[in-house]
Backbone as a printed PyTorch tensor [residue, N CA C, xyz], in Angstrom:
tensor([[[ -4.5650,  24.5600,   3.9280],
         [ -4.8620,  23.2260,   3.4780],
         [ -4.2610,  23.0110,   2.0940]],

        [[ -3.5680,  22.4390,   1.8300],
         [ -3.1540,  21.6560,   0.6050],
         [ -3.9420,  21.0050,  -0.5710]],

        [[ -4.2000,  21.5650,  -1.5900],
         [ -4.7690,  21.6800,  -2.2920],
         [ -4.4100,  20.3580,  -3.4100]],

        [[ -4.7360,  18.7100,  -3.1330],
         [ -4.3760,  17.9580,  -3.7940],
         [ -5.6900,  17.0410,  -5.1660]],

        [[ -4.4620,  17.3890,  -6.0640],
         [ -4.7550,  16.9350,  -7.6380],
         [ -5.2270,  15.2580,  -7.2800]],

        [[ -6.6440,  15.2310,  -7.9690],
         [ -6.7780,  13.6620,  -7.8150],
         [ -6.1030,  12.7550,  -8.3330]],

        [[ -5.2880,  12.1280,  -7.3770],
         [ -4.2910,  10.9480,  -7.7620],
         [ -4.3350,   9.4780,  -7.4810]],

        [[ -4.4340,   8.8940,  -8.4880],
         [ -4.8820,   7.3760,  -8.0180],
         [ -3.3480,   6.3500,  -7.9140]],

        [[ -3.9960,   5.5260,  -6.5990],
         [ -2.2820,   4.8540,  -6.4750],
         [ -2.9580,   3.2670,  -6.0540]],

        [[ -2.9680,   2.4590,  -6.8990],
         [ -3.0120,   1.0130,  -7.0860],
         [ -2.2450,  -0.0370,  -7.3910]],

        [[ -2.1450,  -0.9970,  -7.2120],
         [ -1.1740,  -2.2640,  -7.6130],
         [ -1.6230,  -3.3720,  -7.2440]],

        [[ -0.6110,  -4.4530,  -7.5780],
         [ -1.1180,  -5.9110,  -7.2260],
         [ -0.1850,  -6.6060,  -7.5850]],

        [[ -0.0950,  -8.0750,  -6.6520],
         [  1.0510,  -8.5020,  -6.5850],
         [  1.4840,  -9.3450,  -7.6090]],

        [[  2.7060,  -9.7320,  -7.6450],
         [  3.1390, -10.2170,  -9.0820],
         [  3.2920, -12.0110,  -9.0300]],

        [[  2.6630, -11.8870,  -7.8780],
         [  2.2370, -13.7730,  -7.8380],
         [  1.5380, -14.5080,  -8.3860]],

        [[  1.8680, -15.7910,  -9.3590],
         [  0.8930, -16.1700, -10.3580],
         [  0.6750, -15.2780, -11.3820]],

        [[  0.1110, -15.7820, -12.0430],
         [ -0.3900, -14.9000, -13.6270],
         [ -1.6850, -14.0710, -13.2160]],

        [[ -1.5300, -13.1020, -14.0480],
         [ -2.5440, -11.7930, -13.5110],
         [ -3.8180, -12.7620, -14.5370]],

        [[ -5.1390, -12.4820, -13.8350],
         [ -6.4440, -13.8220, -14.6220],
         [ -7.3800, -13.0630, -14.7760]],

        [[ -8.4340, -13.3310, -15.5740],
         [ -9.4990, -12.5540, -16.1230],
         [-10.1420, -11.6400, -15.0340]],

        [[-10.1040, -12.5400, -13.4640],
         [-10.7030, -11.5740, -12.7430],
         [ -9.7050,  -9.7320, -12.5290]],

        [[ -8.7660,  -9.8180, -12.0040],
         [ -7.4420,  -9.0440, -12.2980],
         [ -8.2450,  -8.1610, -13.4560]],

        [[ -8.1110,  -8.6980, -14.6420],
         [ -8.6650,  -7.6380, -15.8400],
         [-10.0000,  -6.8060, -15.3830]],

        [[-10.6690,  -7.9880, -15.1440],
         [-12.0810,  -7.0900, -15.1700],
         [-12.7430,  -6.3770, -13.7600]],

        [[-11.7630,  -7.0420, -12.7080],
         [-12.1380,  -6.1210, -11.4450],
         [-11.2950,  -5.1050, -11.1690]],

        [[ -9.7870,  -4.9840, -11.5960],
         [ -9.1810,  -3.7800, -11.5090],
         [ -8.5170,  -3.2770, -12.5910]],

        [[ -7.6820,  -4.1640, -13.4370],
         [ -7.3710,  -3.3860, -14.8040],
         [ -8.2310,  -2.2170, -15.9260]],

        [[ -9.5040,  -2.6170, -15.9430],
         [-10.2810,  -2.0410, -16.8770],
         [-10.5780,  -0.5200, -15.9300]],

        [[-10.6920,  -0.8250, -15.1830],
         [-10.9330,   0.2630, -14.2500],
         [ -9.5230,   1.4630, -14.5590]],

        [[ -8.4170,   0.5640, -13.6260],
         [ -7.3460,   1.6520, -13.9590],
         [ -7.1270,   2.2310, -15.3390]],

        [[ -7.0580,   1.6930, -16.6410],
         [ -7.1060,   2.1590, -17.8920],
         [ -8.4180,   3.1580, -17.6850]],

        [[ -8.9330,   3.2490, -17.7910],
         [-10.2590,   4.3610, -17.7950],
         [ -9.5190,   5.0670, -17.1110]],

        [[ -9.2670,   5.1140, -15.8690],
         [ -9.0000,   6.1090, -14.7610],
         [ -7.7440,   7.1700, -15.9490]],

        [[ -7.0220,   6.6410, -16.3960],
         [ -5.6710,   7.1690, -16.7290],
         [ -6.5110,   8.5980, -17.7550]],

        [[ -7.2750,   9.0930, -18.1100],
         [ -7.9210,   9.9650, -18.7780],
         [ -8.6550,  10.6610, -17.9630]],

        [[ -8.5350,  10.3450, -16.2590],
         [ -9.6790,  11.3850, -15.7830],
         [ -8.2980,  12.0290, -14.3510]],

        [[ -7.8960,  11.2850, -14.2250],
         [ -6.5160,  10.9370, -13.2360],
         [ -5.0750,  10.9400, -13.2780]],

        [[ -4.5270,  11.9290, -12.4230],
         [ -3.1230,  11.5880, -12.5750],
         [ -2.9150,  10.0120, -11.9800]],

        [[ -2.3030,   8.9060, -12.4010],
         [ -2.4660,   7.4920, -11.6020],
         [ -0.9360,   6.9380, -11.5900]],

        [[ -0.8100,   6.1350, -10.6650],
         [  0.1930,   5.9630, -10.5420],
         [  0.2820,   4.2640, -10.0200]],

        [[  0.7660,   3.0460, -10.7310],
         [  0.2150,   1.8890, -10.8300],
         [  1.8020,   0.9810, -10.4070]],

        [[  1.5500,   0.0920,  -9.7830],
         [  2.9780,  -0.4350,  -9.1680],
         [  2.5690,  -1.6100,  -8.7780]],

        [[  3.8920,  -2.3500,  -9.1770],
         [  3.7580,  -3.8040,  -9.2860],
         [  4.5500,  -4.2190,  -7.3460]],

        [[  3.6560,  -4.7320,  -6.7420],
         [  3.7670,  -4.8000,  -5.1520],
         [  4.2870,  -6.0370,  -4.6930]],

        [[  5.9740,  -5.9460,  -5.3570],
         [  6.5750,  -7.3860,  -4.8660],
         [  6.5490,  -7.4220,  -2.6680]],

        [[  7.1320,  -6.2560,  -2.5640],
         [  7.0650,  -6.4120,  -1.3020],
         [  5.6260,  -6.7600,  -0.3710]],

        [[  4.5790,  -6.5940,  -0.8580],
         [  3.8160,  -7.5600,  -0.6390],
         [  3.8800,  -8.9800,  -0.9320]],

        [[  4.2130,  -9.0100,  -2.1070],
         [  4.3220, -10.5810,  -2.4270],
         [  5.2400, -11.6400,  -1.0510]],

        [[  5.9200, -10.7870,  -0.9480],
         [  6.8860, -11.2380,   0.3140],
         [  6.7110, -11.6950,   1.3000]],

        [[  5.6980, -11.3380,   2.1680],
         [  4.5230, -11.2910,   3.3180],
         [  4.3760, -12.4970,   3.5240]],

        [[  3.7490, -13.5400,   3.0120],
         [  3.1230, -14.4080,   2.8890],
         [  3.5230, -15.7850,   3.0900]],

        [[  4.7240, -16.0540,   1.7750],
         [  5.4330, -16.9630,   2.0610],
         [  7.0750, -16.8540,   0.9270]],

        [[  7.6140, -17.8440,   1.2230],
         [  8.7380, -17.4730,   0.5570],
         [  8.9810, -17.3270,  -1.4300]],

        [[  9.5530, -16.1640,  -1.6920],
         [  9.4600, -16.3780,  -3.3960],
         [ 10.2990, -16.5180,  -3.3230]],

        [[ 11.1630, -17.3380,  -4.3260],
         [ 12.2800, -17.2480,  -4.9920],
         [ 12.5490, -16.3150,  -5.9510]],

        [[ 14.1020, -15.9190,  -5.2510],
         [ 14.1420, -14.4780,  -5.7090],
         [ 13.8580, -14.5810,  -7.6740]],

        [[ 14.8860, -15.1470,  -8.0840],
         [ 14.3140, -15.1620, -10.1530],
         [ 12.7750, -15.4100, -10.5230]],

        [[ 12.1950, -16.2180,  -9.6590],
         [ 10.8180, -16.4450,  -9.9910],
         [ 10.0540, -15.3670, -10.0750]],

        [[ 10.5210, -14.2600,  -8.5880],
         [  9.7950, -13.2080,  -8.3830],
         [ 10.3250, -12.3820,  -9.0590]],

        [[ 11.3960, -12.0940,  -9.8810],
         [ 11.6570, -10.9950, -10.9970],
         [ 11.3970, -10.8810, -12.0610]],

        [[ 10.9500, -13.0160, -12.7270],
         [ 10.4700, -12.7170, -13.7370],
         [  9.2370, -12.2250, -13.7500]],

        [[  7.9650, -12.8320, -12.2870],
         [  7.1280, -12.2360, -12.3800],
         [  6.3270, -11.0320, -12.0990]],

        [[  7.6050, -10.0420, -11.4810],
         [  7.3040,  -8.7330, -11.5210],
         [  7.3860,  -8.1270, -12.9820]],

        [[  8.2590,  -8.6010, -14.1790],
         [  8.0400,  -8.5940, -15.0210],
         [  7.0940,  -9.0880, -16.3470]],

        [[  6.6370,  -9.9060, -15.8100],
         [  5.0230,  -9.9990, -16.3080],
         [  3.8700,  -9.7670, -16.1120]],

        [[  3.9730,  -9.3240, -14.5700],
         [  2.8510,  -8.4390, -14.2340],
         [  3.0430,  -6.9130, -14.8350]],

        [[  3.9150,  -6.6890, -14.9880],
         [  4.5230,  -5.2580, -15.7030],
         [  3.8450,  -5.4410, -17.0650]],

        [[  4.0360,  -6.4450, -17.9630],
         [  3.9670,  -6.5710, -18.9120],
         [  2.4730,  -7.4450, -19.0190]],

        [[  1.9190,  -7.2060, -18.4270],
         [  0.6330,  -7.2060, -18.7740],
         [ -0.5410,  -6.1090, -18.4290]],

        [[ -0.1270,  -5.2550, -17.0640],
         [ -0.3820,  -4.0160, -16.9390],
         [ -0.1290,  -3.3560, -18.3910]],

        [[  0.5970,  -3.3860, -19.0640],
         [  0.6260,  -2.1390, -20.0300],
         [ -0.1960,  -3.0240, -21.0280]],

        [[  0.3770,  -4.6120, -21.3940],
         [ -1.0100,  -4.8790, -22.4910],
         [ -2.1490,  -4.6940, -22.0500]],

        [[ -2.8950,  -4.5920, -21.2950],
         [ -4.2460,  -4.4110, -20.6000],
         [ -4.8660,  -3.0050, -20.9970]],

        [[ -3.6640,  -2.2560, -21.2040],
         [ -4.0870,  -0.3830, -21.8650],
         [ -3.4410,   0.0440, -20.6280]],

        [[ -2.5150,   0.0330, -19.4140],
         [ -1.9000,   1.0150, -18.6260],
         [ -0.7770,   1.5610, -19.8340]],

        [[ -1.0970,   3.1580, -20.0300],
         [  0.0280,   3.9910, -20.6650],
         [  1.3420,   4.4040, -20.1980]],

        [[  2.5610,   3.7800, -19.9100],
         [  3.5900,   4.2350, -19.7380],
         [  3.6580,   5.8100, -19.5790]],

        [[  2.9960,   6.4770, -21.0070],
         [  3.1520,   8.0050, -21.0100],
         [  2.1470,   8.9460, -20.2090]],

        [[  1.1030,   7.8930, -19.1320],
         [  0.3060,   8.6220, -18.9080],
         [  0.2820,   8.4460, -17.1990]],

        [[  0.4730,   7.3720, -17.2410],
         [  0.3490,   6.5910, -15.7980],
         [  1.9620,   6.4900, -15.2900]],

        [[  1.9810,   6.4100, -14.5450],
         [  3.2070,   5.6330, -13.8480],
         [  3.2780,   4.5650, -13.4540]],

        [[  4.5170,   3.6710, -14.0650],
         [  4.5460,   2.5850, -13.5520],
         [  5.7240,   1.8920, -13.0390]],

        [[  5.4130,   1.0590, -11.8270],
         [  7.0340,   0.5780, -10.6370],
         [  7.0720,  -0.3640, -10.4870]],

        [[  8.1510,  -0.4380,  -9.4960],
         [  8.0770,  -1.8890,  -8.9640],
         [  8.2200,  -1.5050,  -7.1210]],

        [[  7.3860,  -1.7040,  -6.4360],
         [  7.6260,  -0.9940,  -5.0690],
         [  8.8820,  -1.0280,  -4.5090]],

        [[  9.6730,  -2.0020,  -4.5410],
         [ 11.1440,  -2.3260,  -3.8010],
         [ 12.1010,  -1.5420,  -4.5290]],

        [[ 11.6320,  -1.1360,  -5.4090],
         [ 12.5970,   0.7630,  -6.2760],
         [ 12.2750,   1.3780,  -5.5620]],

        [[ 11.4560,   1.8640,  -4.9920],
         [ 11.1570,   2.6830,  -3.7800],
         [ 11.3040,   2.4460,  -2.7900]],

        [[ 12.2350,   2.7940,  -2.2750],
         [ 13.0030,   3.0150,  -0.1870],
         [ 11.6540,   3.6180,   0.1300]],

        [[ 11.0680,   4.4940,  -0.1610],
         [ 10.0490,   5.2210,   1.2510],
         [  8.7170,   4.2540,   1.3000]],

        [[  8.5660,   3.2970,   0.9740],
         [  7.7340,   2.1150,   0.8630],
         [  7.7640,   1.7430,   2.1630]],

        [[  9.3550,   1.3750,   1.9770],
         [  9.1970,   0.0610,   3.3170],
         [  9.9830,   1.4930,   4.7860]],

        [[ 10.3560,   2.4160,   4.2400],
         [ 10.4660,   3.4650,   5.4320],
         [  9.3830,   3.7750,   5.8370]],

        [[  8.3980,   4.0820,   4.9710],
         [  7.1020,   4.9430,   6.0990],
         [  6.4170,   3.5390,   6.7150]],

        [[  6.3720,   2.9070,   6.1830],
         [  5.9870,   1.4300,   6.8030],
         [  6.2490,   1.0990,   7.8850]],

        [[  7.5560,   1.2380,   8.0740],
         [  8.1890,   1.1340,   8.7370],
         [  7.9510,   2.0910,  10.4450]],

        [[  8.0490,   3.5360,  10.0990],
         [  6.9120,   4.4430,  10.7090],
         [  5.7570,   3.9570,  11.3200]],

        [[  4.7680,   3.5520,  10.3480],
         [  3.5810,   3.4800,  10.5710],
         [  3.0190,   2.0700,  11.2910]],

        [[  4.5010,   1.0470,  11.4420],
         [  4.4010,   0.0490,  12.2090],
         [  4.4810,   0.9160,  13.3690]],

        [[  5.1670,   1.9220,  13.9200],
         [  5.0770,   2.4200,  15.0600],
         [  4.1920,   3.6300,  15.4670]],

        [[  3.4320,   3.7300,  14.1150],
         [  2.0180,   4.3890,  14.9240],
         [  0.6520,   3.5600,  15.0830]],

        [[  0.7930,   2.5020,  14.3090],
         [ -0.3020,   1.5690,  13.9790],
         [ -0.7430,   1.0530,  15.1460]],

        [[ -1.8050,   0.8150,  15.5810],
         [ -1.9890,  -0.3140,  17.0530],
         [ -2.2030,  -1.5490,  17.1970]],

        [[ -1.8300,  -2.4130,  18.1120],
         [ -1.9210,  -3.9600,  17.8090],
         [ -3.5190,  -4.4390,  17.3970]],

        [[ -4.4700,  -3.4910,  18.3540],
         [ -5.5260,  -3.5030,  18.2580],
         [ -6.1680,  -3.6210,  17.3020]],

        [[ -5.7500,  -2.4000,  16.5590],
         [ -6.5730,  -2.3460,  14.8210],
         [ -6.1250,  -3.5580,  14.0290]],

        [[ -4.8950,  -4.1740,  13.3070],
         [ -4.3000,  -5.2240,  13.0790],
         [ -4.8480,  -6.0990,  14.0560]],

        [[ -5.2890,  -6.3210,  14.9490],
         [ -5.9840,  -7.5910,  15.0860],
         [ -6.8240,  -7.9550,  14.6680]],

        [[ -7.7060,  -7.0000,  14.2210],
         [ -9.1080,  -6.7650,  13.9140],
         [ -9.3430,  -7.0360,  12.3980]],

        [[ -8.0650,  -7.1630,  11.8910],
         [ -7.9720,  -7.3630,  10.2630],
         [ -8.2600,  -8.7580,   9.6920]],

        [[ -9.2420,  -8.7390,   8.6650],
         [ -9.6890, -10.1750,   8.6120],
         [ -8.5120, -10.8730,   7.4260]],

        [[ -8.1720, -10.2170,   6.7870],
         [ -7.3560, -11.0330,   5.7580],
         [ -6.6790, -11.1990,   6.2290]],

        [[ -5.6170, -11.1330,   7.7200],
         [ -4.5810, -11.5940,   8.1710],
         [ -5.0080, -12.6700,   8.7540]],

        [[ -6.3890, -12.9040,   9.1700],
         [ -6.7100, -14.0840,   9.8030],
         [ -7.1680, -15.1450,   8.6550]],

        [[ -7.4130, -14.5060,   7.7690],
         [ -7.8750, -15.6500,   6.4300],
         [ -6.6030, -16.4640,   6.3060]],

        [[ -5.4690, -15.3180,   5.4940],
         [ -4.3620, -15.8030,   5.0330],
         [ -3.4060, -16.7300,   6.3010]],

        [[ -3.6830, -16.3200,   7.3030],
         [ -2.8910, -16.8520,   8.3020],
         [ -3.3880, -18.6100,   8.7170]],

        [[ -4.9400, -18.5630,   8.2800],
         [ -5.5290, -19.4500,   8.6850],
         [ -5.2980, -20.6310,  10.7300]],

        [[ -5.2650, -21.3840,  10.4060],
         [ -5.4610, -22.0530,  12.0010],
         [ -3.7900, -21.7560,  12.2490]],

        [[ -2.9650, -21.7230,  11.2810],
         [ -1.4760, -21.8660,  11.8070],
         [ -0.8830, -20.1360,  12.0230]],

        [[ -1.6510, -19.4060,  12.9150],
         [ -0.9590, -17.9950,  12.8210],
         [  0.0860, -17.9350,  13.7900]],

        [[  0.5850, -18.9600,  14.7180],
         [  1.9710, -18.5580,  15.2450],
         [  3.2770, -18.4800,  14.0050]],

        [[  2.6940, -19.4070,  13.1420],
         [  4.0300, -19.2480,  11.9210],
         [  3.3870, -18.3280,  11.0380]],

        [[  2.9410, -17.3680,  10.8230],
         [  2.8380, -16.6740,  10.0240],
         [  3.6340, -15.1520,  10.0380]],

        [[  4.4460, -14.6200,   8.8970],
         [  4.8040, -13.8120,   9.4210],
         [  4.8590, -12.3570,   9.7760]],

        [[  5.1780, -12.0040,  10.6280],
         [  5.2990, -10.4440,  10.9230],
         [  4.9810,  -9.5270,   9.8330]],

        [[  5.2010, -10.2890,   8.7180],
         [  5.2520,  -8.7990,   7.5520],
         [  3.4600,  -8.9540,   6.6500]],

        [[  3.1570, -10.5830,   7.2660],
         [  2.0380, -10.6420,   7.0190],
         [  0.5790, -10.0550,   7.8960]],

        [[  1.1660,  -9.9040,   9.3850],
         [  0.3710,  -9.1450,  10.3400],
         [  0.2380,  -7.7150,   9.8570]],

        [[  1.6100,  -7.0960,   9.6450],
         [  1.7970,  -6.0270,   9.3950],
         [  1.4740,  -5.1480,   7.8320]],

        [[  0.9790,  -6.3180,   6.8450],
         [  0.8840,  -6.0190,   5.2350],
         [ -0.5290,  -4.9360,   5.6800]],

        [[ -1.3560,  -4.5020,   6.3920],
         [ -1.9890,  -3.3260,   6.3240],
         [ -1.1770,  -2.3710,   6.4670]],

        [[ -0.3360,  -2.1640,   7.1630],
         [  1.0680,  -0.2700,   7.7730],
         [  1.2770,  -0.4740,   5.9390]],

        [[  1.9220,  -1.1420,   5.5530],
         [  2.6110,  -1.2480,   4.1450],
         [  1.7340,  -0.6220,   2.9310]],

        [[  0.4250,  -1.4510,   3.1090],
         [ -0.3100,  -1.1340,   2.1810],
         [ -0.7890,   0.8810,   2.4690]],

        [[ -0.6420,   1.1310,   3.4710],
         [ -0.8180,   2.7360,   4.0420],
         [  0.2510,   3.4120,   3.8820]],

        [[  1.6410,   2.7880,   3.5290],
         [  2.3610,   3.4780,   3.2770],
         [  2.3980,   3.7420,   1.8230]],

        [[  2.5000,   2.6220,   1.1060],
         [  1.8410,   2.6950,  -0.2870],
         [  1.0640,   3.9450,  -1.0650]],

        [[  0.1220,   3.6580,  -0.4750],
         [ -1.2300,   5.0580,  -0.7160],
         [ -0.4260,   6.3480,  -0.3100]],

        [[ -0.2580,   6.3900,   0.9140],
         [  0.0780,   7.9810,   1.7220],
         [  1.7080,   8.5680,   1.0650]],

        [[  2.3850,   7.6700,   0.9830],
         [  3.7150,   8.2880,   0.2340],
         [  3.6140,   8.8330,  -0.8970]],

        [[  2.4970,   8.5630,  -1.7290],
         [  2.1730,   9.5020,  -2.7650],
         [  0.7050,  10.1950,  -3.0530]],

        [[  0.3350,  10.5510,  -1.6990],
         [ -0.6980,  11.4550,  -1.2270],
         [ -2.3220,  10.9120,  -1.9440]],

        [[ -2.0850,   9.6290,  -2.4820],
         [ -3.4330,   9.1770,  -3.1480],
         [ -4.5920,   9.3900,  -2.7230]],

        [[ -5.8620,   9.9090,  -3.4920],
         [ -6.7890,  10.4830,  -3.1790],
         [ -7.9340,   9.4920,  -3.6070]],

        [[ -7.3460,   8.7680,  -4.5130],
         [ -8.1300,   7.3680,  -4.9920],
         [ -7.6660,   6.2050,  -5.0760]],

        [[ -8.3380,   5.0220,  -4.1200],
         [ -7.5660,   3.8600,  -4.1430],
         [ -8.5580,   2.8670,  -4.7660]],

        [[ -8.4590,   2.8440,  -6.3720],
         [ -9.5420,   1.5600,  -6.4770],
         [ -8.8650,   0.0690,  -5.9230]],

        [[ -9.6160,  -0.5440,  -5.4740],
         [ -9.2850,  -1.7620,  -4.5660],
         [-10.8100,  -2.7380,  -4.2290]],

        [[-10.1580,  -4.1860,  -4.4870],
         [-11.5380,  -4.8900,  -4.1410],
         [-12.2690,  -4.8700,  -2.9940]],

        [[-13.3140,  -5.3490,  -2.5800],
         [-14.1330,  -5.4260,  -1.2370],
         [-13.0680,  -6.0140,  -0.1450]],

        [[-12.2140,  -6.7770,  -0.9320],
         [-11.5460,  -7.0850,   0.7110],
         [-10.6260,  -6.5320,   0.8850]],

        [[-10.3390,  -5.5970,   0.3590],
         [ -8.8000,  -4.4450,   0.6360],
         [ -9.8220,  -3.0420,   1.4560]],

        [[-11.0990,  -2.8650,   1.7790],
         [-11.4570,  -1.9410,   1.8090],
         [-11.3510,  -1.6610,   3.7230]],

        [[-11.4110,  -2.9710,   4.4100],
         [-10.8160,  -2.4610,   5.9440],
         [ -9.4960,  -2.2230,   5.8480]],

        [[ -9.0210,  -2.5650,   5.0160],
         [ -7.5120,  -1.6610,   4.9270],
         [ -7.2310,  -0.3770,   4.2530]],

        [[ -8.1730,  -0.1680,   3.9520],
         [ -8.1460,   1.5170,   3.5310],
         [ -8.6560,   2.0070,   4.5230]],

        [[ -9.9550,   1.4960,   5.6680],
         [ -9.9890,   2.5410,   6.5150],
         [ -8.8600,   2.5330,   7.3820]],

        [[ -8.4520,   1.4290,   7.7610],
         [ -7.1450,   1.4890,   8.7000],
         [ -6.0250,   2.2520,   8.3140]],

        [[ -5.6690,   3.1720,   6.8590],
         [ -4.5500,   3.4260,   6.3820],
         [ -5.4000,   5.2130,   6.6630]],

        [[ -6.1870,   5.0850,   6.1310],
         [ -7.3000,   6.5300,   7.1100],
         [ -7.1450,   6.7510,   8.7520]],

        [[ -6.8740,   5.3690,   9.2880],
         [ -7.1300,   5.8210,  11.0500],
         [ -5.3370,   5.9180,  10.9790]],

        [[ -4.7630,   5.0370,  10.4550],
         [ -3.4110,   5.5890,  10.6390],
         [ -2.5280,   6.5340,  10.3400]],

        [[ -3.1300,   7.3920,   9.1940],
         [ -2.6960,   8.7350,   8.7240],
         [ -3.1170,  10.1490,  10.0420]],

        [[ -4.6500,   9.6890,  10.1680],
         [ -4.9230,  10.5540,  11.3970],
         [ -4.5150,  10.6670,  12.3940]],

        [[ -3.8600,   9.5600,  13.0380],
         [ -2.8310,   9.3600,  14.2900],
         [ -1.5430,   9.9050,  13.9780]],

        [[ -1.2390,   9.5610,  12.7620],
         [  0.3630,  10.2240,  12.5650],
         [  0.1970,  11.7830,  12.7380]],

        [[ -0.8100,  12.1250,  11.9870],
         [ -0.7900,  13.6110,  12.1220],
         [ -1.1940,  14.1780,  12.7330]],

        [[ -2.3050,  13.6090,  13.8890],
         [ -2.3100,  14.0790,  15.4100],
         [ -0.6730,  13.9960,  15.9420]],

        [[ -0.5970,  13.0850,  16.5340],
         [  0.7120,  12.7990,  16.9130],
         [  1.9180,  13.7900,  16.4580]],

        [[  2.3900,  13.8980,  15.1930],
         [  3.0760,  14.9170,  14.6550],
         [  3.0720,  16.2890,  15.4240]],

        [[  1.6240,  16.5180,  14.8520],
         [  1.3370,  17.8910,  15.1790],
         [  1.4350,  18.2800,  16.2540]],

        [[  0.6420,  17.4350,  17.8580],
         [  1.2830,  17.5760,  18.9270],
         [  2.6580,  17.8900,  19.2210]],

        [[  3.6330,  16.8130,  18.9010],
         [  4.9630,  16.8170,  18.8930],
         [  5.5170,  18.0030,  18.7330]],

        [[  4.9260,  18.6850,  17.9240],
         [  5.6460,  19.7770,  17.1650],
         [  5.0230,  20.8720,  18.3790]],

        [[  4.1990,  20.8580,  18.8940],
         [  3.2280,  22.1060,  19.7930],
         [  4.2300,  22.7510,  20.9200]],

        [[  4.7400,  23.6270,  21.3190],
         [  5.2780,  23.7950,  22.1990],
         [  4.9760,  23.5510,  23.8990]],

        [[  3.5910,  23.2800,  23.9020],
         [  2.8730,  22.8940,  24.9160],
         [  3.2230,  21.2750,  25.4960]],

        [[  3.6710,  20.6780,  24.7670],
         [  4.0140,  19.1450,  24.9830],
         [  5.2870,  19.4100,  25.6220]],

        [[  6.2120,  20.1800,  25.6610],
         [  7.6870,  19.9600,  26.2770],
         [  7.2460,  21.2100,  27.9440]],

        [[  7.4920,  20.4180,  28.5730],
         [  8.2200,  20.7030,  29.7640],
         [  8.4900,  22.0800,  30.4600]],

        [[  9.3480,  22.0760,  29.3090],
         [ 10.3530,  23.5550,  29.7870],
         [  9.9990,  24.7630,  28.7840]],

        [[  8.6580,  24.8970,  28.0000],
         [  8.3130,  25.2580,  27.5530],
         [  8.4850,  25.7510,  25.9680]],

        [[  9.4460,  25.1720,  25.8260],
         [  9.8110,  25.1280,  24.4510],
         [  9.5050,  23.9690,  23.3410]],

        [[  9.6470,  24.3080,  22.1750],
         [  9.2110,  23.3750,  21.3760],
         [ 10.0330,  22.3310,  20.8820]],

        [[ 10.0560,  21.3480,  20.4870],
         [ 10.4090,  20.2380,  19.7850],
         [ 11.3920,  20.8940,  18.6280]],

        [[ 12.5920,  20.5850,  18.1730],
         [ 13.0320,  20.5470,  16.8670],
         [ 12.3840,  19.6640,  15.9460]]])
């Protein structure tokens, strides 16, 4: 078993100006954390994306002010880590993955896709059905052991839990020599 260092992996999207709630339901939090936690804090344009259309300068300046208010808030550059998710390829790769382990089932069952989608969900899009795989890839690509997150991100943490367990059932099977045929194993 793998013996993992508690690591916290949080973000939020860079839409609109980050507002007192922002400060006091997750900023204050992550600053504390950075003294007990390795943490690792990222500004989640590719979420922002999901939803509806940004314009691309709008959304760079305001990945840059969500940046720049993460660190006025007390996130330490020297202590924490801090991104922008779309710098990171294995974001939208394991995502990508985990769209194909995920089940339609569970994603149906997700209420913020039905909030955000509201009465018009034939136009809503795909990346907005799918913003739970993303948000699991998020967490799991850097093995996070702590996800502070509000009450309504929390069926998406168990779903990023049922979808890690399937991958690694699945995997592990794959890998078993008992699954092939001719009795040999999988490369």
């Amino acid at each position: 078993m793998i013996d993992l260092k508690p690591r916290v992996f949080s973000g939020m999207q860079p839409t609109g100006n980050l507002h007192l709630g922002n400060y006091l339901g997750a900023l204050i939090n992550w600053v504390s954390m950075q003294d007990t936690h390795e943490c690792i804090y990222c500004v989640v344009d590719l979420h922002a994306i999901t939803a509806e259309w940004q314009e691309p300068d709008e959304l760079r300046q305001s990945i840059r002010r969500a940046a720049a208010a993460y660190i006025a808030s007390g996130i330490d550059p020297k202590k924490s880590i801090l991104f922008n998710q779309s710098q990171v390829h294995q974001h939208a790769e394991l995502a990508w993955i985990f769209n194909c382990v995920a089940r339609l089932g569970w994603l149906n069952r997700m209420t913020q896709f039905k909030e955000k989608a509201g009465k018009d969900r034939e136009n809503a899009s795909v990346g907005l059905y799918a913003y739970p795989n993303l948000m699991a890839a998020d967490i799991l690509v850097y093995r996070g052991t702590h996800v502070p997150v509000g009450e309504d991100q929390k069926q998406h943490l168990e779903l990023a839990r049922d979808i890690a367990q399937k991958f690694n059932n699945d995997y592990r099977d794959a890998r078993s020599p008992s699954r092939s045929s001719s009795g040999q194993g999988r490369a």
